[in-house]
Phi, psi and omega in degrees: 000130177281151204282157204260156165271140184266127205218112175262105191251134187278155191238337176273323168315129176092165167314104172108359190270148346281017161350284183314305179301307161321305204263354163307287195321301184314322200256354188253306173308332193278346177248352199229068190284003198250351188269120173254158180268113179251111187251142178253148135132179183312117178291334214281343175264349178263304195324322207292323176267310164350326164036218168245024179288340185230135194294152185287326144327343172239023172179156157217160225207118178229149196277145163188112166297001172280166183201179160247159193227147159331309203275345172311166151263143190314315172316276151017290203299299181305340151239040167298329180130198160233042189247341175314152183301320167329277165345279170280335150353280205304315147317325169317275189314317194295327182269017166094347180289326182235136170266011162219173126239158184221128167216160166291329197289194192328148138303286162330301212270317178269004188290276174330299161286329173302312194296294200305347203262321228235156179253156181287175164281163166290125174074057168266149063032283191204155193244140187296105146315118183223144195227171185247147189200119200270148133250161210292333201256354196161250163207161155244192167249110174239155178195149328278144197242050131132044211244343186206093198288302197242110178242138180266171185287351163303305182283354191281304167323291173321296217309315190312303188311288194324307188277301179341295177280345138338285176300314184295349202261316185265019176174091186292298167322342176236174207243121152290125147277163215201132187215152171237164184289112187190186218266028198183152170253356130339125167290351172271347170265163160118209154230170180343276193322316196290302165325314198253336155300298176338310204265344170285327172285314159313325169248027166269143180275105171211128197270010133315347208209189139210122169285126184244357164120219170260168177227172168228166190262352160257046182213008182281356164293327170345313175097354180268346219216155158215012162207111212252150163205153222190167184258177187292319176304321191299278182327302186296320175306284175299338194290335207279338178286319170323274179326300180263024150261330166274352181250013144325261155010270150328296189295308187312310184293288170344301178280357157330279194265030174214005169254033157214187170257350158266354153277330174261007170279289180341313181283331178307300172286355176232033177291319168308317186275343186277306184281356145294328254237281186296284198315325170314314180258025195277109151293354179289319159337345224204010195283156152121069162256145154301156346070089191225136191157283167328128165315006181184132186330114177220111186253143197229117182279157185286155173310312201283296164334146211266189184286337183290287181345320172316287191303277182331316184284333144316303174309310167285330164298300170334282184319288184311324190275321194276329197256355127107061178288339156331294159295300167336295189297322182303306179314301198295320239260316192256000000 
């Protein structure tokens, strides 16, 4: 029998929790029979959702009443103790028990505790928040969206290598490029720093990647480049602009098509193209950032996201352990 992969879930963390999560878990098992559970967090409160929708034989559930809350501080969080559901997820993966964690919870907090529990890969620096981002041919990999406010050219490096094999663990068939973010697309724009990754990354040889140059930010949708990478102050900024030009969008067209009676006959008819159209710009399709650096997998679902957003974010957690992105980045790293 092949051995089930283990997935350590905060079970408290984010909105709606643990609702959601029990009901993420539910909707992701009914196709991902190979995956076992390990859930943290108030039993008497993940039971009350559980219901027989999931075999029993594919998760357990160990208590604990400590949590971490939104309102902590990354700091906060972290000396809540080590009994938070946060905590011990995390504590899982670190003793070999579980091969990911996944929480919903603090950002910060869960930053923090992954760093005291988890070790860097070797010669990594520093470690990256990397998120999925649709173009038009597929998706990308941006890194970092906001885990490293100040970067040297190393870590810029580090990152390209980092996404790369990233990318290659969640989407085998295709070859990453890899671009960095900046204000041209000229070897002449930009600053020092970014100029001078530009010209290292060009002369590293690596059959893992294709270096493509500069990117501009309004092209990161484009579909030529599929791993943009950039520091984090920058990366958080495009991520927050993204995020509120598609629920613009979305709100605007809705309202579009629903303040007359010759818009919603319209919309009646293009309802098939109409509903491509919005799952395309769907952030839950898209849930589900890396922790990417640490010697062992962490993936952090949006807060805000319903149980399908969950369930997706699960699905990646799935990709990264199947696609063995661990070793990959140590291979690209050397």
């Amino acid at each position: 029998m092949t051995k089930k992969i283990t997935f350590a879930v905060d079970a408290m963390g984010g909105e709606d929790s643990p609702k959601k999560i029990v009901d993420g878990i539910k909707l992701f098992n009914k196709n991902n029979k190979d995956v076992y559970f390990k859930i943290f967090g108030n039993k008497n409160s993940i039971e009350k959702h559980l219901n027989n929708f999931i075999d029993k034989n594919s998760f357990e559930i160990i208590n604990t009443e400590n949590q971490v809350v939104d309102t902590d501080s990354a700091l906060g969080g972290a000396k809540k103790g080590k009994d938070t559901s946060m905590w011990l997820a995390i504590e899982s993966v670190k003793n070999k028990e579980s091969d990911i964690v996944i929480s919903a919870g603090n950002t910060g907090a869960l930053f923090v505790i992954s760093k005291l529990n988890l070790k860097m890969i070797e010669n990594i620096d520093k470690p990256a928040l990397s998120g999925l981002w649709p173009n038009k041919n597929g998706m990308n990999v941006v890194l970092d969206l906001g885990a490293n406010i100040d970067c040297s050219e190393k870590n810029l490096i580090d990152f390209a290598l980092m996404g790369s094999s990233l990318f290659k663990s969640l989407f085998s068939n295709e070859t990453p490029k890899v671009a960095l973010l900046n204000v041209g697309s000229e070897e002449i724009k930009g600053n020092d720093k970014i100029k001078n990754t530009y010209k290292k990354l060009s002369e590293i040889r690596n059959n893992n990647f294709e270096f493509k140059g500069y990117i501009e930010g309004n092209k990161i949708m484009d579909g030529d480049v599929n791993v943009i990478v950039t520091d984090g102050f920058t990366g958080n900024i495009a991520l927050k602009t993204a995020e509120g030009t598609a629920n613009f969008l979305i709100k605007e067209l809705k309202n579009t098509l629903s303040n007359n009676i010759f818009a919603k006959i319209s919309s009646a008819i293009n309802f098939s193209n109409l509903k491509k159209f919005k799952n395309k710009l769907d952030p839950r399709l898209y849930n589900g950032a890396i922790f990417i650096g640490l010697d062992s997998p962490v993936v952090k679902s949006h807060g805000s996201t319903d149980y399908i957003g969950f369930s997706n974010s699960l699905n990646v957690c799935k990709k990264i352990i199947k696609g063995d992105l661990i070793n990959k980045i140590k291979e690209n790293i050397i």
